[in-house]
N, CA and C atoms as an extended XYZ file, in Angstrom:
552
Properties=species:S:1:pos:R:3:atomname:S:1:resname:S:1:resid:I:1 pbc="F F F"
N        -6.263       -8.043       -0.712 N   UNK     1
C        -7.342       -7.389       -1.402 CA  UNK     1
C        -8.094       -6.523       -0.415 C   UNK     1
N        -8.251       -5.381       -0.594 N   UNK     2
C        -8.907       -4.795       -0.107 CA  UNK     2
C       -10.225       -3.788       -1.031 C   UNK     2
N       -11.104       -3.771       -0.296 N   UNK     3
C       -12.677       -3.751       -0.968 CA  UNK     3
C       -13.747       -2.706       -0.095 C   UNK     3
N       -14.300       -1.886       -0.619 N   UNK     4
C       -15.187       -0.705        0.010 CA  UNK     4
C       -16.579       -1.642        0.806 C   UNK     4
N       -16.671       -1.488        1.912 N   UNK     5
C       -17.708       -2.558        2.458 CA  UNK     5
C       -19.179       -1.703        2.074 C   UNK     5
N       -19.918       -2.216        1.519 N   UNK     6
C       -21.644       -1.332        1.952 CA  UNK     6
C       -21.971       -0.777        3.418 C   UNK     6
N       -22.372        0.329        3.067 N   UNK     7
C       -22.197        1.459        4.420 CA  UNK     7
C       -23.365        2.498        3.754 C   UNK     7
N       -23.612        2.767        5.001 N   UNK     8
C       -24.837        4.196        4.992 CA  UNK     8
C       -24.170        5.507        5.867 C   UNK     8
N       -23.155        4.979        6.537 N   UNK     9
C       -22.809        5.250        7.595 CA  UNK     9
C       -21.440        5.742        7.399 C   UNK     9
N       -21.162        7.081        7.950 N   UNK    10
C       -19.920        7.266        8.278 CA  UNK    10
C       -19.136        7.120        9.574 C   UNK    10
N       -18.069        6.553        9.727 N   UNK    11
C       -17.456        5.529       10.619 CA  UNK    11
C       -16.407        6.334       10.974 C   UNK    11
N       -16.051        6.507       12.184 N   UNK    12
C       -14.731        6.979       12.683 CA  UNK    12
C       -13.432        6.378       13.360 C   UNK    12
N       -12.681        6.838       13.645 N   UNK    13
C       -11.242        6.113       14.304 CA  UNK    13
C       -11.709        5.010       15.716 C   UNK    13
N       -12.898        5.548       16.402 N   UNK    14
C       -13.557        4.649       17.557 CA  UNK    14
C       -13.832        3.656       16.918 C   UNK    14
N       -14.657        3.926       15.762 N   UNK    15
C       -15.180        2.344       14.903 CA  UNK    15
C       -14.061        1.518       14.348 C   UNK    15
N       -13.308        2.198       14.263 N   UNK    16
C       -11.546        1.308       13.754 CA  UNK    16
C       -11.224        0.651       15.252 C   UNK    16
N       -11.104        1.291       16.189 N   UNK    17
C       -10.433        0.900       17.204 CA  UNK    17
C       -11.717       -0.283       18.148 C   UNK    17
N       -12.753       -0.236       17.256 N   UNK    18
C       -13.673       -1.066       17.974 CA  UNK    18
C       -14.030       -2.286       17.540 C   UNK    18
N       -13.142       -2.675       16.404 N   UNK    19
C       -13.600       -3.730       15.207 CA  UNK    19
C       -12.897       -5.296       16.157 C   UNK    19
N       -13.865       -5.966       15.800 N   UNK    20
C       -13.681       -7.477       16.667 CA  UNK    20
C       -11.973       -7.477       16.032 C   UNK    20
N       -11.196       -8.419       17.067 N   UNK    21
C        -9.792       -8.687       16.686 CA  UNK    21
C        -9.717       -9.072       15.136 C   UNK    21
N       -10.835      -10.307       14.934 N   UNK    22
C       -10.538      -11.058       13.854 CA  UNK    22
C       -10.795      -10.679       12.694 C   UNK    22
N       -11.103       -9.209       12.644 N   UNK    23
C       -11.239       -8.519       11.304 CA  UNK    23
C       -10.720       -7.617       10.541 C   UNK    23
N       -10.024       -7.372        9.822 N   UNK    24
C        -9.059       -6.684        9.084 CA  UNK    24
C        -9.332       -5.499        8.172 C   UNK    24
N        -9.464       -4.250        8.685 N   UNK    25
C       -10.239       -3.521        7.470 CA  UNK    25
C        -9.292       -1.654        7.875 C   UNK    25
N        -9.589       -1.213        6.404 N   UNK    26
C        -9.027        0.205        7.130 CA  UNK    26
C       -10.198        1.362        7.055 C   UNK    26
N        -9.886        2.418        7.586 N   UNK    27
C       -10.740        3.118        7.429 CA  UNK    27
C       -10.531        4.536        6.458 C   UNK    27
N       -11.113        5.228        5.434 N   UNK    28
C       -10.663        5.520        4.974 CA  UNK    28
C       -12.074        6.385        4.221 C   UNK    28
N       -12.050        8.068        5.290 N   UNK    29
C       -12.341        9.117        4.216 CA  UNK    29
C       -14.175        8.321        5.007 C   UNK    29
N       -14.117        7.691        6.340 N   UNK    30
C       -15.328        7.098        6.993 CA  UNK    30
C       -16.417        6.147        6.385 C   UNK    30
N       -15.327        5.409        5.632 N   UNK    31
C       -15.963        3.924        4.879 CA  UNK    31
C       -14.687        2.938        5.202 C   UNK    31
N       -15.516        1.391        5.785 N   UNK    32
C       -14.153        0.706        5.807 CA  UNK    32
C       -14.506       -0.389        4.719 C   UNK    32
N       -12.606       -0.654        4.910 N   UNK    33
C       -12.020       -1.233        3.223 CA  UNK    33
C       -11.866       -2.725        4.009 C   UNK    33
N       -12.198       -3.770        3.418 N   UNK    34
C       -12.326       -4.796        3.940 CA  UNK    34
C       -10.278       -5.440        3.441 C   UNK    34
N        -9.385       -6.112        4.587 N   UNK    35
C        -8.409       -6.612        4.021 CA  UNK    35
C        -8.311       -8.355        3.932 C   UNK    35
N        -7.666       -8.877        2.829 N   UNK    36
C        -8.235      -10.440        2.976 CA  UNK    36
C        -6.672      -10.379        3.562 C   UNK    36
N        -6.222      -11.918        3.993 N   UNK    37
C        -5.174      -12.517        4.646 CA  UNK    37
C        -4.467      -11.876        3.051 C   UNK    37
N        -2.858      -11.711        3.748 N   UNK    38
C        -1.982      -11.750        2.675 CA  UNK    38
C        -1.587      -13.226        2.065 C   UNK    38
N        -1.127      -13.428        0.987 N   UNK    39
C        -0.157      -14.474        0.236 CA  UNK    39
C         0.689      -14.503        0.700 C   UNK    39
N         1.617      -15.789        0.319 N   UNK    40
C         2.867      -16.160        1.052 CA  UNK    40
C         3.770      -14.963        0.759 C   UNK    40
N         3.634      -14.728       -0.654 N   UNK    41
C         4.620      -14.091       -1.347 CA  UNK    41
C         4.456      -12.410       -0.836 C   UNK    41
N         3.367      -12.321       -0.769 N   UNK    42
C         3.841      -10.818        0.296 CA  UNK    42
C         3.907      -10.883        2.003 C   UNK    42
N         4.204      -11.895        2.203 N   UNK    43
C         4.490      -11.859        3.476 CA  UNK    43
C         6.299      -12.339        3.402 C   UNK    43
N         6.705      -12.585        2.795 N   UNK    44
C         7.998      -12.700        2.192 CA  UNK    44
C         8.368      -11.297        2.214 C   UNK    44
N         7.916      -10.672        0.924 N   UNK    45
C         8.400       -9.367        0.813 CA  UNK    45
C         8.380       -8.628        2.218 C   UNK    45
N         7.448       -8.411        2.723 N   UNK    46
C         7.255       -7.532        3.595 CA  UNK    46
C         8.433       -7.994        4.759 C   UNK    46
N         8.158       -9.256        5.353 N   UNK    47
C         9.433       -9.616        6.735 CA  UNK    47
C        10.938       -9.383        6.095 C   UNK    47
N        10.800       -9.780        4.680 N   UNK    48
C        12.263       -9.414        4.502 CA  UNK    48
C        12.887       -7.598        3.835 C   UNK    48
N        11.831       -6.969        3.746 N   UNK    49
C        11.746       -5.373        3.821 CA  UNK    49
C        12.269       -4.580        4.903 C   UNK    49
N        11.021       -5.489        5.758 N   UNK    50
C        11.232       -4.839        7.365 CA  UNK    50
C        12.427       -5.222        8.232 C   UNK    50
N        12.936       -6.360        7.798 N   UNK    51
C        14.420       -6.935        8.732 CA  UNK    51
C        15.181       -6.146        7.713 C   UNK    51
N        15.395       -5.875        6.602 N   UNK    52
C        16.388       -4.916        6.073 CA  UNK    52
C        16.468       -3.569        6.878 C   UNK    52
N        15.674       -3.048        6.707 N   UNK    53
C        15.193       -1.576        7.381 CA  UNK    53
C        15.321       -1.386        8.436 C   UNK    53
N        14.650       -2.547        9.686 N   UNK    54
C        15.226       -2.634       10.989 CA  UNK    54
C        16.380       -2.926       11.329 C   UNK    54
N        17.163       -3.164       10.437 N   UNK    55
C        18.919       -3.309       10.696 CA  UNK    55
C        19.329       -2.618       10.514 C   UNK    55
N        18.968       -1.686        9.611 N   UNK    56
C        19.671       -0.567        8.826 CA  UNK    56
C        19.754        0.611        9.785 C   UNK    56
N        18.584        0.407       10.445 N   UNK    57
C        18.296        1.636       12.120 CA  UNK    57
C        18.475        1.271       13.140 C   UNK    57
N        18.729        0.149       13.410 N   UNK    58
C        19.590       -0.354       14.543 CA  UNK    58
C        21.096       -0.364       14.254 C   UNK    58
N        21.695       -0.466       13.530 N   UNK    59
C        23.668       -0.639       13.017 CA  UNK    59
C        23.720        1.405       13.012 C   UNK    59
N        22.868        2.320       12.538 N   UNK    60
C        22.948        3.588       12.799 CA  UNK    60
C        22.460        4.230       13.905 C   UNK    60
N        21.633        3.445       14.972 N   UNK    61
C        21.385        3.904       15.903 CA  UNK    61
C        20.598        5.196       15.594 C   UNK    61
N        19.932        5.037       14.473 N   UNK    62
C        18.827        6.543       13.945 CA  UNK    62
C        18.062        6.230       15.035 C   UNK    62
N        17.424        7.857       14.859 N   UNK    63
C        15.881        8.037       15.642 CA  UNK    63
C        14.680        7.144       14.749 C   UNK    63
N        14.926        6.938       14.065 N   UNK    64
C        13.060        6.509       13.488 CA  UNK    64
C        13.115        4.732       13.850 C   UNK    64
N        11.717        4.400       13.618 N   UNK    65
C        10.946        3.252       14.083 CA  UNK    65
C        10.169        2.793       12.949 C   UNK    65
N        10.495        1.640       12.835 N   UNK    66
C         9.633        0.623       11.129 CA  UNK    66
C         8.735       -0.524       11.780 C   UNK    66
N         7.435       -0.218       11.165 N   UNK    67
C         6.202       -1.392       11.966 CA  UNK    67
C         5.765       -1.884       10.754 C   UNK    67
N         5.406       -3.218       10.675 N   UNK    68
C         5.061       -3.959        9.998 CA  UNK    68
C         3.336       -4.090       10.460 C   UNK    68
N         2.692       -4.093        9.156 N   UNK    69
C         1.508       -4.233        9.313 CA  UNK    69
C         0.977       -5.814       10.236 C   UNK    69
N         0.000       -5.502       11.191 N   UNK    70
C        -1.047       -4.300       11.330 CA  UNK    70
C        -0.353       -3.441       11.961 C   UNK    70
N        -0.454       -2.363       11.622 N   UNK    71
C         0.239       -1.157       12.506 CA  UNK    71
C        -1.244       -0.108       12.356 C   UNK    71
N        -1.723        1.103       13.051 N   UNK    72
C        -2.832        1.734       12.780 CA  UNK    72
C        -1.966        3.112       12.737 C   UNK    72
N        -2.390        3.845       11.373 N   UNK    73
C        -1.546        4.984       11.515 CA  UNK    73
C        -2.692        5.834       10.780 C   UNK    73
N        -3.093        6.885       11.708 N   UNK    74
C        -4.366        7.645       11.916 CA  UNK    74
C        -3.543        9.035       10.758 C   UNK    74
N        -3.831        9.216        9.796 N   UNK    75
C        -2.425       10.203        8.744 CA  UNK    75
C        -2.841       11.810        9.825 C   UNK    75
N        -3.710       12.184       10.292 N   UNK    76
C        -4.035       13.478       10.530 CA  UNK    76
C        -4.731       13.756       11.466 C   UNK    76
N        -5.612       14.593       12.031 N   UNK    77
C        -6.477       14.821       12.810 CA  UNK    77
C        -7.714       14.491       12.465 C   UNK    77
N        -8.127       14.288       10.918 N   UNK    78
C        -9.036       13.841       10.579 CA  UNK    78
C        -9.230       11.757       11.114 C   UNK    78
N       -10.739       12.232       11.825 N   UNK    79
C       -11.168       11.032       12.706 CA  UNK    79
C       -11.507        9.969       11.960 C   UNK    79
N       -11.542       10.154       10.486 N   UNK    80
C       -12.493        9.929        9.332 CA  UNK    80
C       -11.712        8.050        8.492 C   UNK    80
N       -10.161        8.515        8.683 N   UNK    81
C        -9.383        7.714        8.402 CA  UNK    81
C        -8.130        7.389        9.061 C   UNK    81
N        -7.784        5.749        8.931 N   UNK    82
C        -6.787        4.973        9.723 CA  UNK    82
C        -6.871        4.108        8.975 C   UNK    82
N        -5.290        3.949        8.090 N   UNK    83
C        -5.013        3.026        7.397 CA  UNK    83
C        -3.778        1.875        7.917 C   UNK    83
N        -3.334        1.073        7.429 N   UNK    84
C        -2.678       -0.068        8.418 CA  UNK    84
C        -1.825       -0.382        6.605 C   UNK    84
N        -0.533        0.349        6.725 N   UNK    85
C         0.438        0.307        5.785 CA  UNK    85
C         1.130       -0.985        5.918 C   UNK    85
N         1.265       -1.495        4.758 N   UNK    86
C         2.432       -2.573        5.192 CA  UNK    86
C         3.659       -2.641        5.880 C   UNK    86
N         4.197       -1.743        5.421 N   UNK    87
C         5.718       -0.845        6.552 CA  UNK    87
C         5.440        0.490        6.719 C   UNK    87
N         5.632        0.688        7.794 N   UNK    88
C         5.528        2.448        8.047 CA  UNK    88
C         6.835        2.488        8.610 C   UNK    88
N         7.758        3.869        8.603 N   UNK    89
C         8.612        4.036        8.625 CA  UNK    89
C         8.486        5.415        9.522 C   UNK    89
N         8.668        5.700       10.546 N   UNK    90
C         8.350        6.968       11.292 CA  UNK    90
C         9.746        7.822       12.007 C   UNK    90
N        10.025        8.626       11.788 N   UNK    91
C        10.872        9.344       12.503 CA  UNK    91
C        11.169       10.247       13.477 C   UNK    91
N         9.601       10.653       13.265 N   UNK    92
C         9.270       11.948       14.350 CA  UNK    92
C         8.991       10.617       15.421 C   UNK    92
N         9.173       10.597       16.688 N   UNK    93
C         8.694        9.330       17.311 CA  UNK    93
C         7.931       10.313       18.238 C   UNK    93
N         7.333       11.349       18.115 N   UNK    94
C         6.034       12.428       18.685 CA  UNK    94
C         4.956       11.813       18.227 C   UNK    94
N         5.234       11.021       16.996 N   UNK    95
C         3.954       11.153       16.256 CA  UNK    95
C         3.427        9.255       16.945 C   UNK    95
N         4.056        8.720       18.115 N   UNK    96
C         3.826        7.453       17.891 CA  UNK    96
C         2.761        7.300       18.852 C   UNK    96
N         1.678        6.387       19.323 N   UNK    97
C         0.695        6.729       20.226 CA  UNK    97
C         0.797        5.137       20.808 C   UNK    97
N         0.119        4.762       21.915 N   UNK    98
C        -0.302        3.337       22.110 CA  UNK    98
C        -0.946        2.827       21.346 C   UNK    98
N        -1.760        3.169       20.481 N   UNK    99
C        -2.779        2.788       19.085 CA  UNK    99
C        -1.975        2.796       18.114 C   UNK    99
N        -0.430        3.502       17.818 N   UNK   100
C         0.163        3.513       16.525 CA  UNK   100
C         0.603        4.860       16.468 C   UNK   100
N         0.418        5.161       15.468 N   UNK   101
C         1.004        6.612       14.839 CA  UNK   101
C        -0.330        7.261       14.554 C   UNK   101
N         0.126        8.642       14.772 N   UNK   102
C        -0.530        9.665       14.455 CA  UNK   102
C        -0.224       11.091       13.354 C   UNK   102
N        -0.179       10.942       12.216 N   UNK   103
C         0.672       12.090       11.528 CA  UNK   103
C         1.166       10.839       10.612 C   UNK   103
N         1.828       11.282        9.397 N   UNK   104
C         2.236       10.823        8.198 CA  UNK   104
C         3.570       10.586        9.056 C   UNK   104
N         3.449        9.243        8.625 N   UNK   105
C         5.195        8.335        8.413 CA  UNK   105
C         6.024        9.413        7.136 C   UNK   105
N         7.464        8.962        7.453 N   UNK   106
C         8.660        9.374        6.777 CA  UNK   106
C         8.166        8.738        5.634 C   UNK   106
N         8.381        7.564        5.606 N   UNK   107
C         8.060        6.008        4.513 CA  UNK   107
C         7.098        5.225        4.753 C   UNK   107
N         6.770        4.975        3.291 N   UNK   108
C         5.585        3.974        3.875 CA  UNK   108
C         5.717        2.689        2.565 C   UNK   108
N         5.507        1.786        2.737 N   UNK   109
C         5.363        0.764        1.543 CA  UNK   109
C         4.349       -0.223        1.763 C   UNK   109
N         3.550       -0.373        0.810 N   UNK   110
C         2.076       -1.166        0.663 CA  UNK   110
C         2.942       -2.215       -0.559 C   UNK   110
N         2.561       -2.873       -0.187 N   UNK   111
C         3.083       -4.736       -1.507 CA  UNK   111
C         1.197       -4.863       -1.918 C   UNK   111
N         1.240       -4.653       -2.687 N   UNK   112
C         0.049       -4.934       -3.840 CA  UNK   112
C        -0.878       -6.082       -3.575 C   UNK   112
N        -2.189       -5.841       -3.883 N   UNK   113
C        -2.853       -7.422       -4.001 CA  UNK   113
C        -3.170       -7.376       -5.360 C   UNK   113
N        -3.407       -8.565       -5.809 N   UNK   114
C        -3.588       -8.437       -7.429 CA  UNK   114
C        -5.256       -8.388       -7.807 C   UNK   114
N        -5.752       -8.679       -6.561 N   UNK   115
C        -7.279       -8.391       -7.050 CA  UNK   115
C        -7.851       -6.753       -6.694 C   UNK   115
N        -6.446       -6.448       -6.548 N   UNK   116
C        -6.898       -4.464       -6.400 CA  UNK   116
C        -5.767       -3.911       -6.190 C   UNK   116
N        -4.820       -3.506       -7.371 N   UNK   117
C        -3.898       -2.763       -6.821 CA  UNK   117
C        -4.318       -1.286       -6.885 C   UNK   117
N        -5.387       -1.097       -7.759 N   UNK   118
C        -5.644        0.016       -8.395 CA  UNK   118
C        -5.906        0.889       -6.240 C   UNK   118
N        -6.087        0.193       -5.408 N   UNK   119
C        -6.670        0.980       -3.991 CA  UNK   119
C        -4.976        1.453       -3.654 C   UNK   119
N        -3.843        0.828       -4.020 N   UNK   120
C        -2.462        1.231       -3.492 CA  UNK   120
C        -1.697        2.409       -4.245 C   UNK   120
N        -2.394        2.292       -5.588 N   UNK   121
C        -1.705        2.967       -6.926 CA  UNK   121
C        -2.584        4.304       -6.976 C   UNK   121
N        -4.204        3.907       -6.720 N   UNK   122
C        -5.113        5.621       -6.804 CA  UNK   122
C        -4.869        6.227       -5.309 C   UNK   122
N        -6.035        5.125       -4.516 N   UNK   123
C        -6.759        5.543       -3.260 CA  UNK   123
C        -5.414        6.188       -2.142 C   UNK   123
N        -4.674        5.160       -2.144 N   UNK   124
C        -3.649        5.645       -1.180 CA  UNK   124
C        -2.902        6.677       -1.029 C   UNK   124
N        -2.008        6.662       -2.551 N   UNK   125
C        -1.631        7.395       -3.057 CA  UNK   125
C        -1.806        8.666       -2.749 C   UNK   125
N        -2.783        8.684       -3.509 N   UNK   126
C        -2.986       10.125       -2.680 CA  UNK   126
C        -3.531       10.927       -1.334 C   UNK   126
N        -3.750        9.840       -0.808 N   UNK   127
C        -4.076        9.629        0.803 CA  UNK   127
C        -2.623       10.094        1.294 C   UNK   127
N        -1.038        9.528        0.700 N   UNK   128
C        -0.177        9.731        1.342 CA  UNK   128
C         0.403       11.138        0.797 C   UNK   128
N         0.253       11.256       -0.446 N   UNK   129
C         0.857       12.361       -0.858 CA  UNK   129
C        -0.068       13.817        0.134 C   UNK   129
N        -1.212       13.458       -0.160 N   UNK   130
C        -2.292       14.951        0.722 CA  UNK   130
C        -1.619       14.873        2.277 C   UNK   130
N        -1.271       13.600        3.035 N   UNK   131
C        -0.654       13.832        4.329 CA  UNK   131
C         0.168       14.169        4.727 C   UNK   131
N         1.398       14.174        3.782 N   UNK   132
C         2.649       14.572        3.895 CA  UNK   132
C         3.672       13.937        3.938 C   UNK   132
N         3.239       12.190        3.550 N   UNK   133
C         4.114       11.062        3.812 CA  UNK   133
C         5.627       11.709        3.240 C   UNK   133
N         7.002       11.580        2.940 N   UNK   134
C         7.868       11.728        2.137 CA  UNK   134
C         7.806       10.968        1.360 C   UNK   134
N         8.057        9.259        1.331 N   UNK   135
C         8.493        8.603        0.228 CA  UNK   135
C         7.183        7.791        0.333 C   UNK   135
N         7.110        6.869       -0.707 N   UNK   136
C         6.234        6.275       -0.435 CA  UNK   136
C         6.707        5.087       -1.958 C   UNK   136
N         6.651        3.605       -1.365 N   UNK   137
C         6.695        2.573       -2.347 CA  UNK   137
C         5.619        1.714       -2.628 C   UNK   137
N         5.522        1.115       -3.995 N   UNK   138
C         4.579        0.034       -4.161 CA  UNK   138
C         4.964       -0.946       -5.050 C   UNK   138
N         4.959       -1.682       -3.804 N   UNK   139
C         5.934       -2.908       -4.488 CA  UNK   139
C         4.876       -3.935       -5.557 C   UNK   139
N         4.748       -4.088       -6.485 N   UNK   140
C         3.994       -5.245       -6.964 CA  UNK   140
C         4.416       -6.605       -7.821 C   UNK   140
N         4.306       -7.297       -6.402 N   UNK   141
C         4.595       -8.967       -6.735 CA  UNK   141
C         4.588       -9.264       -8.235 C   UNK   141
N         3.519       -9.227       -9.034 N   UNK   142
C         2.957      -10.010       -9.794 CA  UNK   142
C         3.396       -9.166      -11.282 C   UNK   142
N         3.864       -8.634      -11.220 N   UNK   143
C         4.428       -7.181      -12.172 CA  UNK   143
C         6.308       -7.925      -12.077 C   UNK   143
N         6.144       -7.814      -10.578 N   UNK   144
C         8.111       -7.906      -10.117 CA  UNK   144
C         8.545       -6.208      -10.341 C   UNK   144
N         7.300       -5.119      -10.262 N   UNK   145
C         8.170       -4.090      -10.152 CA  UNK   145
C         7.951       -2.946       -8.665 C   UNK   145
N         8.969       -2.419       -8.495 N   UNK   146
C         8.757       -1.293       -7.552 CA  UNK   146
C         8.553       -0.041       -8.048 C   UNK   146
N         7.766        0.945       -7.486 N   UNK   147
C         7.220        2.027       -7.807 CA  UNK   147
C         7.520        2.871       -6.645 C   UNK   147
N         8.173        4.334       -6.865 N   UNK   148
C         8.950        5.288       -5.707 CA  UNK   148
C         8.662        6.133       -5.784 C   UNK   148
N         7.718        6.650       -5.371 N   UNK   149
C         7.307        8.195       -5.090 CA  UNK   149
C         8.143        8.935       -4.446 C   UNK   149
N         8.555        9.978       -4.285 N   UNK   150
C         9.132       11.495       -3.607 CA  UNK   150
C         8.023       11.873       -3.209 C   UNK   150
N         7.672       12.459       -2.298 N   UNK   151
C         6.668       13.427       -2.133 CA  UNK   151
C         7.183       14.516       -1.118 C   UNK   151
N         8.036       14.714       -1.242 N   UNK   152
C         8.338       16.149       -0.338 CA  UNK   152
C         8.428       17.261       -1.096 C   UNK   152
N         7.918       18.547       -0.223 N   UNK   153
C         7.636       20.107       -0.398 CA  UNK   153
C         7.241       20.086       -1.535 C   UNK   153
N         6.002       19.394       -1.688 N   UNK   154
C         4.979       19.867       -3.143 CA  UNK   154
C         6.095       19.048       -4.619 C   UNK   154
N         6.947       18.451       -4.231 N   UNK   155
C         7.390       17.923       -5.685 CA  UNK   155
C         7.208       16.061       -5.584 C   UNK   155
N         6.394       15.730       -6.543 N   UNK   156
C         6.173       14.749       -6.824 CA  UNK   156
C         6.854       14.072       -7.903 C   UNK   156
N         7.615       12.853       -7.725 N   UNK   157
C         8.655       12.247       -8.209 CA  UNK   157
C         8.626       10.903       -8.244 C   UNK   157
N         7.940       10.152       -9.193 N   UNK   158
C         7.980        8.945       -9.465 CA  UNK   158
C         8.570        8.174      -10.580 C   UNK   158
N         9.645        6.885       -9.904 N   UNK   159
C        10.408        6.316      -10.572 CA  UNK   159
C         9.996        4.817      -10.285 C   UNK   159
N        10.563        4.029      -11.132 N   UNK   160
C         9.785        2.714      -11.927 CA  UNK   160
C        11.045        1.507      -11.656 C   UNK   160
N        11.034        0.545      -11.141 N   UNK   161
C        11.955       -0.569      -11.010 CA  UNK   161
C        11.849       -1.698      -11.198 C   UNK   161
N        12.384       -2.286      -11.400 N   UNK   162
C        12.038       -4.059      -11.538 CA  UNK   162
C        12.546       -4.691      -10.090 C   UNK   162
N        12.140       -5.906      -10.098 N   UNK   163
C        12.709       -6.724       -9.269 CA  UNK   163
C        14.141       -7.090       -9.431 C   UNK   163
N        14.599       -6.599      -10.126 N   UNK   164
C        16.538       -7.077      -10.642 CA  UNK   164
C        17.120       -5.634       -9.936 C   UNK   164
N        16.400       -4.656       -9.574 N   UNK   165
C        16.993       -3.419       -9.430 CA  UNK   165
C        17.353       -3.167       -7.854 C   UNK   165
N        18.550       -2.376       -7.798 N   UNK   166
C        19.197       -2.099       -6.252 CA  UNK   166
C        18.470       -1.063       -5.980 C   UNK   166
N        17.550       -0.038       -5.142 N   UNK   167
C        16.714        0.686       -4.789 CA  UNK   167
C        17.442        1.601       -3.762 C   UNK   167
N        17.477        3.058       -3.756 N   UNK   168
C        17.937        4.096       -2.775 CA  UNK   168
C        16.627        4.125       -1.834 C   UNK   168
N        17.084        4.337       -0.626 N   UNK   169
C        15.718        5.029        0.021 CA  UNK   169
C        16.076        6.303        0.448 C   UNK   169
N        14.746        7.271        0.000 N   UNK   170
C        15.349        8.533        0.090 CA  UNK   170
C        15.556        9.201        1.048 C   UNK   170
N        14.734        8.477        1.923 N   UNK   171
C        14.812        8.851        3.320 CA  UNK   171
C        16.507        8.698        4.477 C   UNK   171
N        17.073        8.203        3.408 N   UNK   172
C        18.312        7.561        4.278 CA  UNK   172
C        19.300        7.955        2.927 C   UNK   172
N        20.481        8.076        3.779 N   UNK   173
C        22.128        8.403        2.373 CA  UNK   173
C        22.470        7.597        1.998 C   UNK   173
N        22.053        6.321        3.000 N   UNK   174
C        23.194        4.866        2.523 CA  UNK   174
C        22.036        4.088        3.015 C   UNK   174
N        21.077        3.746        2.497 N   UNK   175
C        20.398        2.841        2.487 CA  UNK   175
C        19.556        2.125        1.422 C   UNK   175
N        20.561        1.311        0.191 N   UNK   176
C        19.936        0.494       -1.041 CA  UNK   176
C        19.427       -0.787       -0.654 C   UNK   176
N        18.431       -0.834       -1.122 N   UNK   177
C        17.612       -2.440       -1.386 CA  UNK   177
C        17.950       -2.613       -2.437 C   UNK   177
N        18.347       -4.249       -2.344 N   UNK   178
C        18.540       -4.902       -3.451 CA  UNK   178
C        17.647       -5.952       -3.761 C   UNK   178
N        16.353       -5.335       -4.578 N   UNK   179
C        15.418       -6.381       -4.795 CA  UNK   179
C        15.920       -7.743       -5.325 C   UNK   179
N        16.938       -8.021       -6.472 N   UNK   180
C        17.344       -8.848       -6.884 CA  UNK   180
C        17.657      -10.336       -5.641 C   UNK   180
N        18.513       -9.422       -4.813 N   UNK   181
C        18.758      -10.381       -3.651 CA  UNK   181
C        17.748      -10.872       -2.517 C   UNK   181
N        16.307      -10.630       -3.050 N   UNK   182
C        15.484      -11.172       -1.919 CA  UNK   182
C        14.743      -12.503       -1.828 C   UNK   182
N        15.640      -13.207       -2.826 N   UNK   183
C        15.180      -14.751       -3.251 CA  UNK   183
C        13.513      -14.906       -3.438 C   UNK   183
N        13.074      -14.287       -3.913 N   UNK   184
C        11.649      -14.449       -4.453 CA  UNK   184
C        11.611      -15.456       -5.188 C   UNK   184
């Protein structure tokens, strides 16, 4: 769950990078979003996302790099926002910093909380589409469906899946998820 904290104040990437360890929040547009601990069940999804994906670029020996949240990925030059994606998927590896990434990931996938998906489905959303992300997923547990954005060169392309469904990533020629097979 993530939640708009009360603020007077606009907050920058220093105030992200200055937040005690034990607190979880993103920043976003210079208001931070408070994050609670994940559920079992998206911490499932997510390790078994990211060991798909990290195999899939290690057996091809590709250029790109997949971080599992917390990861801090600053989308732009704007100081204003730094969000912490569940998987980021990066290819340009220019864009990677000691703090994280800098510049829109290739891919990105956020797994839903159910007391706010509406921040993964509005807020982000178009946080990733305005940055330039390419693909972008949202997986939601509690639904059992996946949601696939396109977002490259101005065409926006969203398709609808269940949890029974084998998934292309567009970012890759030969790379299907098979939600069915992730023993949920």
């Amino acid at each position: 769950m993530s939640q708009a904290l009360a603020q007077t104040t606009l907050y920058t990437e220093e105030d992200y990078h200055n937040l005690p360890e034990n607190v979880r929040a993103e920043l976003i547009n210079g208001q931070f979003y408070a994050m609670s601990a994940p559920s079992r069940i998206h911490q499932e999804i997510l390790g078994t996302l990211y060991r798909i994906i990290a195999n899939h670029i290690v057996s091809k020996k590709g250029p790109c790099k997949v971080y599992p949240a917390p990861f801090a990925v600053k989308l732009s030059e704007d100081v204003k926002t730094v969000v912490e994606p569940d998987i980021s998927v990066i290819c340009d590896r220019d864009k990677l910093t000691d703090r994280g990434c800098t510049g829109a990931p290739d891919w990105i996938i956020e797994i839903t909380s159910p007391s706010n998906p509406a921040h993964d489905h509005v807020l982000k959303l178009h946080l990733y589409m305005d940055a330039g992300v390419r693909e972008y997923w949202i997986v939601d547990p509690t639904q059992k469906m996946v949601y696939v954005y396109h977002l490259v060169m101005e065409e926006f392309k969203m398709t609808a899946h269940t949890f029974q469904d084998k998934i292309k990533a567009g970012i890759y020629d030969d790379l299907w998820i098979d939600f069915s097979g992730l023993d949920l």
